[in-house]
N, C-alpha and C positions, 0 to 999 in steps of 0.2 A: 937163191935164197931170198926169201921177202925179208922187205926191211921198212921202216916207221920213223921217217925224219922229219922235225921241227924247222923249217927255216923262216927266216928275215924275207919273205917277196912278196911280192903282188900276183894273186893267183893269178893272173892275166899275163904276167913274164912267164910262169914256169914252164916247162918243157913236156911236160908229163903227156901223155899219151889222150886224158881223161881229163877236164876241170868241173869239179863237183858245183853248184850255184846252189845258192841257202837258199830255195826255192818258197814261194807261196803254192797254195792248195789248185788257187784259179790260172796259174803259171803266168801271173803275168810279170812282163821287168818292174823294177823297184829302184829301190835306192840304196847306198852300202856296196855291200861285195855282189850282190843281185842287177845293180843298178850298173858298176863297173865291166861286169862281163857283157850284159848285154851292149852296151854302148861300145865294146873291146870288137865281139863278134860282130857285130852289124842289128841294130835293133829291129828292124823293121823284118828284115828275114828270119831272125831269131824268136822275136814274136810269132810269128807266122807260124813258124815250126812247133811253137808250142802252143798254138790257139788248135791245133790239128789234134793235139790231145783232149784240150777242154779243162780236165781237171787233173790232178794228184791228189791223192788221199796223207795225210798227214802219216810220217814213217815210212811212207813209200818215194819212189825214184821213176824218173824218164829220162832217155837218152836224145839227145839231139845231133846234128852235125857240129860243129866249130865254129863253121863260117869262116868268115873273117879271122879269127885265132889258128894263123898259120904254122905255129908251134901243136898246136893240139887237134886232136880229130873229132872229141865227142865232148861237148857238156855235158854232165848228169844233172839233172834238176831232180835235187831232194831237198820233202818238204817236213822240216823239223816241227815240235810243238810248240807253241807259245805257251809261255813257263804261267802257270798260276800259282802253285803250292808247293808242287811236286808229287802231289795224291790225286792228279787227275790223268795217268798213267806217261805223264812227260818223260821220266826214263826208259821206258819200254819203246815207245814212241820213237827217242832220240836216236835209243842204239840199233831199230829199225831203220833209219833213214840210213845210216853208216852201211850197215849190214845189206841195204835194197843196193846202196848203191855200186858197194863192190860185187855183188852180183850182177850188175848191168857192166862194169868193168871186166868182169870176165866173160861172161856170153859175148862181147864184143872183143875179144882177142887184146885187152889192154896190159902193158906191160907196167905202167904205172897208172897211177892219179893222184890229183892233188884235191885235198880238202882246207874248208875253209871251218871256223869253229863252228858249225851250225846252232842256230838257237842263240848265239850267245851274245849278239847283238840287240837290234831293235825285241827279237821274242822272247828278252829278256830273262833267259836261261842263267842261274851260276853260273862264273865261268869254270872254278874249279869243278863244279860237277857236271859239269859237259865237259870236261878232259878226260874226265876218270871217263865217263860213258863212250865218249867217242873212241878215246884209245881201248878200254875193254873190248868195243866191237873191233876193231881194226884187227887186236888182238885174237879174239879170238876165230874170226873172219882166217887169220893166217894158219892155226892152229886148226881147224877145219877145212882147207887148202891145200894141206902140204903138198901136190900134185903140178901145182901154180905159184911160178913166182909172180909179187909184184912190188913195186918201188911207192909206198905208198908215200906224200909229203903235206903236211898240212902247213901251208900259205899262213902264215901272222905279219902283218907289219907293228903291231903295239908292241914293244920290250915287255911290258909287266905279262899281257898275256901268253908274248912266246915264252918265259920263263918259267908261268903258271906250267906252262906245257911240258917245257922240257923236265922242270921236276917231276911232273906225272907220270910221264913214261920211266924216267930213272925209279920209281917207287914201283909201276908194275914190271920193269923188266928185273928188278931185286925180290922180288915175291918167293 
């Protein structure tokens, strides 16, 4: 059975089969949780791997090796919108990158992955409305699955945001 858990880590501990990176459109490393993974996996080969794409289109996802993240087998590089209004189709967008990248989680045989709140950092997404977004798609990603389990986890280290979080999911799994 898939299941949608909030935890306290650093996407770089977890265990998860899959670690999702808040990716840019040009893929290259950053800073944040984009900045931490690469520096975790090995930057120079992880660049690498993702300069062989060239680009990601915004709501879309690429898969990479690990590298170095000996706990995990694939990064997903998905690239969220940068928030303007929320009238320049940033929810659509957002809950595409969720939705790209559990389909790159399962074309590669992933039993979990962990996400990070995408957008909701430097691209200055709400955060409450990137929870609602991220977990609808997660949601209904599972609910269009039933065939497939997976452990999905979304990585927070902030209290205020994993809380943001965990009340979100208790309001969509009450629905």
């Amino acid at each position: 059975m898939s299941t949608i858990r909030i935890e306290k880590i650093s996407i770089t501990d977890t265990d998860a089969d899959c670690i999702v990176n808040a990716a840019n459109a040009a893929l290259q490393g950053g800073s944040g949780v984009c900045g931490a993974i690469f520096k975790a996996a090995g930057w120079n080969q992880l660049q690498d791997a993702c300069n062989a794409y060239g680009h990601c289109d915004t709501g879309n996802a690429v898969i990479t090796p690990a590298f170095n993240l000996k706990k995990n087998k694939y990064i997903i590089h998905a690239v969220g919108p940068v928030y303007r209004d929320g009238k320049h189709h940033e929810p659509q967008l957002l809950y595409s990158c969720y939705k790209s990248s559990l389909k790159l989680a399962k074309e590669n045989h992933c039993k979990s992955i962990a996400f990070p709140l995408i957008s909701a950092g430097i691209y200055g997404y709400p955060k409450d409305a990137a929870w609602r977004k991220a977990l609808q798609a997660c949601n209904d990603f599972i609910n269009d699955n039933k065939d497939y389990d997976i452990d999905i986890i979304f990585a927070i280290l902030d209290d205020r945001i994993l809380q943001m979080g965990k009340d979100e999911l208790q309001n969509q799994t009450h629905k």
